[in-house]
C-alpha positions as CSV (number, residue, x, y, z in Angstrom):
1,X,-5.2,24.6,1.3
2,X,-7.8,23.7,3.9
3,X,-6.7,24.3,7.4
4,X,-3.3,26.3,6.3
5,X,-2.8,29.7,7.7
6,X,-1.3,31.9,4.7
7,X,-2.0,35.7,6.4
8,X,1.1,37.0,8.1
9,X,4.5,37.3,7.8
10,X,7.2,34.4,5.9
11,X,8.2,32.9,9.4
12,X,4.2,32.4,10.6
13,X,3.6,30.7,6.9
14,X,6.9,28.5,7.3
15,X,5.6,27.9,10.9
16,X,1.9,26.8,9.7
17,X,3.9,24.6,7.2
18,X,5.9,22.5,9.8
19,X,2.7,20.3,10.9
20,X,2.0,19.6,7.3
21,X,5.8,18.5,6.5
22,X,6.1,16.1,9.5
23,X,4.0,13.0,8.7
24,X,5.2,13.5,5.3
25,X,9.3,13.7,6.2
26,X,7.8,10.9,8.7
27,X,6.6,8.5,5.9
28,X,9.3,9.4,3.3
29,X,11.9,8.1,6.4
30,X,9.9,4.8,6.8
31,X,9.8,4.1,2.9
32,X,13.6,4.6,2.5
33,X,14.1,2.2,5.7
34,X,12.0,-0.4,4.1
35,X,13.4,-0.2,0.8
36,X,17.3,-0.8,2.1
37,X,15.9,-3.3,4.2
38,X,14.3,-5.3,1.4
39,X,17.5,-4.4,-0.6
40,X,19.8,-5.9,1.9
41,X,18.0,-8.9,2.8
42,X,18.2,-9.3,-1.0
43,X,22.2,-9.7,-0.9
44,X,22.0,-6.5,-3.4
45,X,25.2,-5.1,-1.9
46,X,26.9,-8.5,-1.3
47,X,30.3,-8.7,-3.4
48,X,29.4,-12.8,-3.4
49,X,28.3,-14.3,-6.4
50,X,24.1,-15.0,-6.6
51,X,23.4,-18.3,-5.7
52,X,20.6,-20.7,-5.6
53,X,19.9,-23.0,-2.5
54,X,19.8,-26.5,-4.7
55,X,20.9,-27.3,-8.0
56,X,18.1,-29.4,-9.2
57,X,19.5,-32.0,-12.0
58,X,17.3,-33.4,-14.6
59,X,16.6,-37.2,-14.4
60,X,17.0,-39.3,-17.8
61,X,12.9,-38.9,-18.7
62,X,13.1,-35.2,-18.4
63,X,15.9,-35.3,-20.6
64,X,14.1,-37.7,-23.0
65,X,11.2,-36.0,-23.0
66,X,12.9,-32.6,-23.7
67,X,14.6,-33.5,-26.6
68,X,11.5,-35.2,-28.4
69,X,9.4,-31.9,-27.3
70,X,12.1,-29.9,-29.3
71,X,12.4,-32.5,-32.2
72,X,9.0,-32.6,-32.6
73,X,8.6,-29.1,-32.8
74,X,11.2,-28.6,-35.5
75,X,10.0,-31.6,-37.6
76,X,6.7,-29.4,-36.9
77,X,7.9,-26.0,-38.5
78,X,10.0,-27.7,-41.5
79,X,6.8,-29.6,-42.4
80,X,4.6,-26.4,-42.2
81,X,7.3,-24.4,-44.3
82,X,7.2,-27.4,-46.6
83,X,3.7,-27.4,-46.9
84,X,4.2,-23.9,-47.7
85,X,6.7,-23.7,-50.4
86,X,5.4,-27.0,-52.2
C-alpha cells in the first residue's frame, strides 16, 4: 500500500493502520445514520397501516372511458384469435 509502514513489530503495523481505518469507520457511521434516517422518515418501523394523503375517486368519464378501453381491447384479441382459427 502506498504510504503504509509494514517494517516493525504487530503493534507499529496496527498503529500505521489506525489513520487508514478512521475516515473509513467515519463514512461507514454516516451511511448507517442516513440510511435509518431515510428509513424512519419512511414510517418503515411504524406499526400504522400505510396510507396515502388523498383518495382520488374516478369521475363518470374516466369510468366510461375505462371500460370501453378494456372492451375494445377484448373485442380486439377475440377478433384477432378469430382471424386466426378461421
Amino acid at each position: 500500500s502506498r504510504g503504509l509502514e509494514v517494517e516493525g513489530n504487530i503493534f507499529i503495523k496496527i498503529k500505521s493502520l489506525i489513520p487508514l481505518i478512521t475516515p473509513l469507520l467515519f463514512s461507514s457511521i454516516s451511511e448507517v445514520e442516513q440510511r435509518a434516517l431515510a428509513l424512519e422518515v419512511r414510517a418503515f418501523s411504524s406499526p400504522n397501516p400505510k396510507t396515502s394523503i388523498l383518495k382520488i375517486k374516478d369521475s363518470l368519464p374516466q369510468k366510461i372511458f375505462r371500460i370501453v378501453t378494456l372492451l375494445l381491447c377484448l373485442i380486439l384479441i377475440i377478433y384477432k384469435f378469430y382471424l386466426v382459427i378461421f
